[in-house]
N, C-alpha and C positions, 0 to 999 in steps of 0.2 A: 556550503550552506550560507545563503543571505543574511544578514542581518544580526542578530544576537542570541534571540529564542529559536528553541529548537524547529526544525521546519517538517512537517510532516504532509507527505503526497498522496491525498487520497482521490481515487479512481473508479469512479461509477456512473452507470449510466443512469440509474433512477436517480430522480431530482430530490425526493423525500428523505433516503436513504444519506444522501451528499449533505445535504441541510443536517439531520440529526446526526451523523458521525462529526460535522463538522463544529458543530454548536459543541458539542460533547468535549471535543479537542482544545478547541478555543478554551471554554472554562479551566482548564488543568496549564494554561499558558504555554501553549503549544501554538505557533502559527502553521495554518492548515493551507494548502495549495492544491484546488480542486480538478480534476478532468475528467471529461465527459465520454473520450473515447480512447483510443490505444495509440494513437498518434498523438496526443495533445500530453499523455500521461509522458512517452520517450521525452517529448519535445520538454517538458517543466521537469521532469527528475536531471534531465542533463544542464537545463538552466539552473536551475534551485538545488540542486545536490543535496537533497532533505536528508534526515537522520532515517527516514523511515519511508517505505511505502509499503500502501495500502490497493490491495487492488482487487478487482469485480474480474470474474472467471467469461462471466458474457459480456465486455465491452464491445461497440459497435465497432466495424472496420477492421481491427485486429485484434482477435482473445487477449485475456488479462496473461494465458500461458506465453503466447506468443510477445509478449509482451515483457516477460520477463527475462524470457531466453535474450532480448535484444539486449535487455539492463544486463547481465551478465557479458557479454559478450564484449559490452563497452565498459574501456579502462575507466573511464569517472565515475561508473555507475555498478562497477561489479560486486562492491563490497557493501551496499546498501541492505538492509534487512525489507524480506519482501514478503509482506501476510497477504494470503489472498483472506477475500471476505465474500463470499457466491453462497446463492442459493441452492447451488450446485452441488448435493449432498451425495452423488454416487463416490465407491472407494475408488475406482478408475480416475475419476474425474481429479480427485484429492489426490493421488498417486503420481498423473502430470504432472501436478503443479509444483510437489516435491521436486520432481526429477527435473525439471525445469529453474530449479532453484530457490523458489518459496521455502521459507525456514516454518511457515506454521500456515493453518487450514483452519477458517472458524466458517460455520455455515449459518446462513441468513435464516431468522430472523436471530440477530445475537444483540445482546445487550451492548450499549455502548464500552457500561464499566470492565465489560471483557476486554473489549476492542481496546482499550488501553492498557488495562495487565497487560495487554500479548504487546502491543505498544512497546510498552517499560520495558519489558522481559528481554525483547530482544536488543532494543535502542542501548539501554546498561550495561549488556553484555559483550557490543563492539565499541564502547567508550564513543559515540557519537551522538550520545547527551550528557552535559555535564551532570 
């Protein structure tokens, strides 16, 4: 992780969506690192080694599942906590993302304040926020 405060990756392709998660994160003194699509998200979590990522089930170029498999797979990035955050409410759909590695499944339209419990919840539990 860069810098001092905690570093959280979040991954979406709506612009509205990226702005309100990320305003949201900001306030609670979280530094936030934005991507737009499934190669930019690999490329910033293996730079930025954040505490957390956040990721969109339909990124462009490569799913948010495919995406995760990759963060797994790589040593610097396997032990990152990874919530998807999709509009994508089938149980199938949430079942990948599990098996795929995703520790938690929140479906769009979710309130920010959620998006941060699940944030804490997992962030506290592998000691990569103070």
């Amino acid at each position: 992780m860069i810098g001092s405060d905690p570093c959280i990756l979040l991954a979406d392709d709506a612009v509205d969506d990226l702005e309100m998660y990320s305003e949201a994160l900001s306030r609670r003194r979280l530094r936030v690192v934005t991507a737009a699509d499934g190669a930019q998200a690999l490329e910033k979590a293996l730079v930025w080694q954040p505490s957390a990522i956040v990721l969109d089930v339909g990124l462009p170029d490569m799913d948010g599942i495919e995406v995760c498999c990759r963060l797994r797979a790589a040593e610097h990035t396997r032990n990152i906590p990874v919530i998807f955050l999709s509009a994508y409410a089938e149980p199938s759909v949430q079942a990948r993302a599990r098996g795929a590695g995703g520790v938690s499944y929140l479906v769009k339209p979710c309130l920010p304040k959620t998006l941060l419990e699940e944030i804490f919840t997992f962030v506290r539990s592998t000691g990569r926020v103070a």
